[in-house]
C-alpha positions in Angstrom: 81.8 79.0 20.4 82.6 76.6 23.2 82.1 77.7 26.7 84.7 77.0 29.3 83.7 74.0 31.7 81.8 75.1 35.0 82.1 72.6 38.1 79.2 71.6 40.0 80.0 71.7 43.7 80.5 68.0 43.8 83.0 67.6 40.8 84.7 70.6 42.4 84.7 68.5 45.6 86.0 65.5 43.9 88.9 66.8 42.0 90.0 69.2 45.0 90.5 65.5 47.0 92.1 63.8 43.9 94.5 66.9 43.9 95.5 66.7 47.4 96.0 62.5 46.6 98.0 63.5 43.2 100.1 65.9 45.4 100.9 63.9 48.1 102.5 61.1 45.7 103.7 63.1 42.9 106.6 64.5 45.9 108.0 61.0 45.0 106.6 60.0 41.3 106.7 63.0 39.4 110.5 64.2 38.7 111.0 60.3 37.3 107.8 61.2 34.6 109.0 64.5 34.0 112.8 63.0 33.3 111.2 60.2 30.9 109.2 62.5 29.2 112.2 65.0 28.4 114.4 62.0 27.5 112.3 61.2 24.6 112.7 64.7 23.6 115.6 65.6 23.9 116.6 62.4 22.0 115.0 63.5 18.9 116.4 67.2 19.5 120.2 65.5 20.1 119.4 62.8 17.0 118.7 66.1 14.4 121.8 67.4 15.8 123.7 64.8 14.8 122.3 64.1 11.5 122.2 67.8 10.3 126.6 67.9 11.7 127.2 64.5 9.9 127.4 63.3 13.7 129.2 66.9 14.6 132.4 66.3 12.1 131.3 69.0 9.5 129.5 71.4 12.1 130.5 74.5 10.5 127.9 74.6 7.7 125.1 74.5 10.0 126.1 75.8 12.8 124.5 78.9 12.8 121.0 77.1 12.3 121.8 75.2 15.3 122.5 78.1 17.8 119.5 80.0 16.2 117.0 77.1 17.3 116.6 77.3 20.7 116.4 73.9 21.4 119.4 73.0 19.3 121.2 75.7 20.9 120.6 73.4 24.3 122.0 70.5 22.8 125.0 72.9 21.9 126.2 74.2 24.8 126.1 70.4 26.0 128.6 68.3 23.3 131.3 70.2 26.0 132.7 68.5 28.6 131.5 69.5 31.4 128.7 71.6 29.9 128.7 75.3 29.7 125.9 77.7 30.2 125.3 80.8 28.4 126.2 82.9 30.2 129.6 81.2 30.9 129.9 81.1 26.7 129.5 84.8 26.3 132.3 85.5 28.6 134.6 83.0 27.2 134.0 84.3 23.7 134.5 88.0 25.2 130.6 88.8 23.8 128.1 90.7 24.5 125.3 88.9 22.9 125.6 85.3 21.3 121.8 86.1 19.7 121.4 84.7 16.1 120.9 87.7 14.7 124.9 88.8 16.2 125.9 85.7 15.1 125.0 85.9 11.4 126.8 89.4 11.3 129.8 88.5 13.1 131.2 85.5 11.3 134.4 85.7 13.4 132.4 85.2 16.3 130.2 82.2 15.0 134.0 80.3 14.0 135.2 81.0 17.2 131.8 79.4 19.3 132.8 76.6 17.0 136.2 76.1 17.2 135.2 76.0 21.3 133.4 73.2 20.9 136.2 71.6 18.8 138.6 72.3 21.4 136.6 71.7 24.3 134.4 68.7 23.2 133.2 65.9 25.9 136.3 63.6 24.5 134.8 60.8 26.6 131.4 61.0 24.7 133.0 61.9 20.9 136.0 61.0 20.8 136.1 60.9 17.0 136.4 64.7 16.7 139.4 66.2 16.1 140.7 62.4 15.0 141.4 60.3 11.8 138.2 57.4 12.4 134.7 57.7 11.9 132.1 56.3 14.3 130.7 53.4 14.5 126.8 53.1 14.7 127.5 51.8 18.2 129.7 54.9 19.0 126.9 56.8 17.4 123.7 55.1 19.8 126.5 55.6 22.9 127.0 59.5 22.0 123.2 59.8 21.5 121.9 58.3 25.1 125.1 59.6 27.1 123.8 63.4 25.7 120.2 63.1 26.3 120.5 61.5 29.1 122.6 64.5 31.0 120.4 67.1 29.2 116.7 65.6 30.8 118.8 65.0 34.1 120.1 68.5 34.5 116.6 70.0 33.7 115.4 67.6 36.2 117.4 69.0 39.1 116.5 72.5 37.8 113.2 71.7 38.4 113.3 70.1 41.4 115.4 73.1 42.7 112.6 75.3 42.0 109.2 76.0 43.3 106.6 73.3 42.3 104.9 76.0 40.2 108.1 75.3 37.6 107.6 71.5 37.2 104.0 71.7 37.3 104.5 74.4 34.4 106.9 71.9 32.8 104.4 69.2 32.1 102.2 71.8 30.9 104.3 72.8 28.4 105.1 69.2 27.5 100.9 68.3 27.1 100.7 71.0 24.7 103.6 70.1 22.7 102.4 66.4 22.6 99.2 67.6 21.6 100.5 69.7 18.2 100.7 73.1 19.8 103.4 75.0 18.7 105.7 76.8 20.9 106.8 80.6 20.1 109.0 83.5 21.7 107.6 85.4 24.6 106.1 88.6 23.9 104.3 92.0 25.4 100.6 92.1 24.5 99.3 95.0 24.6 96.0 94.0 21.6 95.0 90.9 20.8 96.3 91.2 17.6 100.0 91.0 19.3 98.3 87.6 20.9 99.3 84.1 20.2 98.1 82.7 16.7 95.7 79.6 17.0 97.7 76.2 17.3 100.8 78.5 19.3 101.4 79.3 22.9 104.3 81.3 24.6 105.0 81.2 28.2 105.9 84.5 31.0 104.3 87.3 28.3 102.2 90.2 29.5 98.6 89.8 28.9 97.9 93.9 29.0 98.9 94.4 32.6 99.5 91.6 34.1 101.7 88.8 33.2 100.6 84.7 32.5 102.4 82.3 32.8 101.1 81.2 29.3 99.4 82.5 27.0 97.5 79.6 24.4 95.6 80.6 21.1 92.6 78.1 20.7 91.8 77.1 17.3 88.3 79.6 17.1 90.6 82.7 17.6 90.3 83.4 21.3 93.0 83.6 23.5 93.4 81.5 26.7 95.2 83.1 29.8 96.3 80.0 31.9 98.2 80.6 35.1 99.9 77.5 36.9 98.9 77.5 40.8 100.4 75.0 43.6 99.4 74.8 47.1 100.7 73.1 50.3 97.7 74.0 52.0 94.1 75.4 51.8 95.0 78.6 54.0 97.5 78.8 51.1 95.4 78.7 48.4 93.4 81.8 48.9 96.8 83.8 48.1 97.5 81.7 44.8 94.0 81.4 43.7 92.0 83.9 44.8 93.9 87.0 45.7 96.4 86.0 42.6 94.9 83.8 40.0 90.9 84.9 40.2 92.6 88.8 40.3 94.3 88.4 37.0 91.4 86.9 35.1 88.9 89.7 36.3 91.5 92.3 34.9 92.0 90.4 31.5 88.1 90.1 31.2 88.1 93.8 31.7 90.7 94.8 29.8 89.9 92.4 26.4 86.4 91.3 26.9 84.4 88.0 28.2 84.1 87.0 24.5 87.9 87.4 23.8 90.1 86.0 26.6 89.4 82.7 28.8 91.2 83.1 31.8 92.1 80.0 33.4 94.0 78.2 36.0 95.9 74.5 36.0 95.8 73.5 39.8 98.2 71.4 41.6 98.0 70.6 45.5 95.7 71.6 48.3 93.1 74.0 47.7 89.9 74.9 50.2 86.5 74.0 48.7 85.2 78.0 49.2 87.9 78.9 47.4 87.3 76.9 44.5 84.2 78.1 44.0 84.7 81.8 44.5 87.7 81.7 41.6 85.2 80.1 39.2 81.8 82.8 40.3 84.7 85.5 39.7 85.0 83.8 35.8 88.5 81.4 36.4 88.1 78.2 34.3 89.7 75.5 36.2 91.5 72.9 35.4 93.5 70.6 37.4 97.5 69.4 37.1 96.6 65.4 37.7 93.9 65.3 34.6 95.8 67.9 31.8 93.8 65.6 29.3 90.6 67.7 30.3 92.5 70.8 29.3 93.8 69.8 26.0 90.2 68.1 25.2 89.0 71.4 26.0 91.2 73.5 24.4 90.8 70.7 20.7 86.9 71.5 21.1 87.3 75.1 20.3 88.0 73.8 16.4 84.3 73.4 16.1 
């Protein structure tokens, strides 16, 4: 079984000032990665979309697939113009619930979510709906880039609205995905057995008592707790690490067992040495925003 890392005091000391570096530029650097990264895949998402609609001209027959896949679902609410949230969606089709499962009961109410798009479709964007011509590859590639393009810019300025724990949890999210993790629904765990499968994570669930921000299943059938901590400052970082972070991992260790959970922290900003090295005495694996490689090399040794 591989044993979480375990900083000496100097590589602690090295990648607390690389942090604070990584912090102080990524104010500027790190919306424009996180933008390119979600172009590329949301462009795949949107290109599926199109494929699977015949390029959204016969979206009736797979409709309900689309609004049952989360990320699909997105791309839905976004072929409007402007774009509609869903929340705004339930109220204009007078629902409750749009949830697959309602969906897939309620015919009536899956023709009606599409005939809104066919009413209220971007006309700028597809202007072929509705009308008597087929696109052109062109108008295809056009439809394609303008979609994408809004979808990884409006997740952009949801990010940047938010604290830096949401962007920082972003690109965590993406790592894993790049890596061949799979991601599934949030859930309540109250055994391991309720715990992500090896090769899955899920994000906000309840580890027993407390919550993580995810929840990863590592490929020998242990289950890592990682929580995502930022800090403007090292008088800040005793509250996010160790009255917050270090907390959680001594309960889960309780609660599941040493040899069951690895609680663990991704890092992002300015932290005080002490306080690095009191999370990782009190059994917090760290692991640091600016080198997510580490994590995911890490995480890939615990298949032998």
């Amino acid at each position: 079984m591989k044993l979480p890392p375990v900083w000496t005091s100097d590589q602690l000391e090295a990648a607390r000032s690389a942090a604070e570096d990584h912090f102080r530029e990524g104010r500027h650097t790190e919306p424009l990665e996180i933008y390119l990264e979600l172009f590329d895949q949301y462009q795949d998402i949107v290109e599926e979309v199109m494929e699977e609609t015949v390029d959204l001209t016969q979206l009736e027959g797979s409709a309900l697939g689309i609004l049952s896949d989360g990320r699909k679902r997105e791309v839905f609410r976004y072929l409007t113009g402007p774009p509609v949230s869903e929340d705004d969606l339930k109220v204009l089709m007078k629902a409750k619930s749009l949830a697959p499962a309602r969906l897939k009961k309620d015919p009536d109410l899956l023709g009606r979510v599409v005939a809104f798009m066919r009413d209220w479709h971007d006309r700028r964007r597809f202007p072929w709906i509705n009308a008597d011509w087929n696109p052109t590859e062109q108008d295809q590639k056009a439809a394609i880039m303008a979609t994408t393009a809004l979808l990884a810019m409006r997740r952009v300025e949801t990010l940047r609205r938010s604290e830096g724990s949401n962007l920082q949890e972003e690109r965590v999210d993406l790592q894993l995905i790049a890596t061949g993790y799979t991601k599934v629904a949030t859930r309540r765990i109250n055994t391991l057995g309720d715990a992500t499968k090896p090769g899955e994570f899920c994000r906000e669930s309840y580890l027993g008592k407390r919550k993580a921000d995810f929840v990863i299943g590592l490929w020998d059938g242990r289950t890592l707790a990682l929580e995502c901590k930022v800090s403007n400052s090292s008088t800040n970082s005793v509250k996010r690490l160790n009255n917050d972070a270090a907390m959680k991992a001594e309960t889960w260790r309780k609660e599941f067992g040493t040899a069951q959970v690895v609680p663990a922290a991704v890092l992002t900003g300015v932290f005080a040495f002490l306080n690095l090295e009191d999370a990782q005495s009190r059994g917090l694996c760290l692991f640091w925003a600016h080198d997510l490689q580490a994590m995911t090399d890490w995480i890939a040794g615990t298949k032998s």
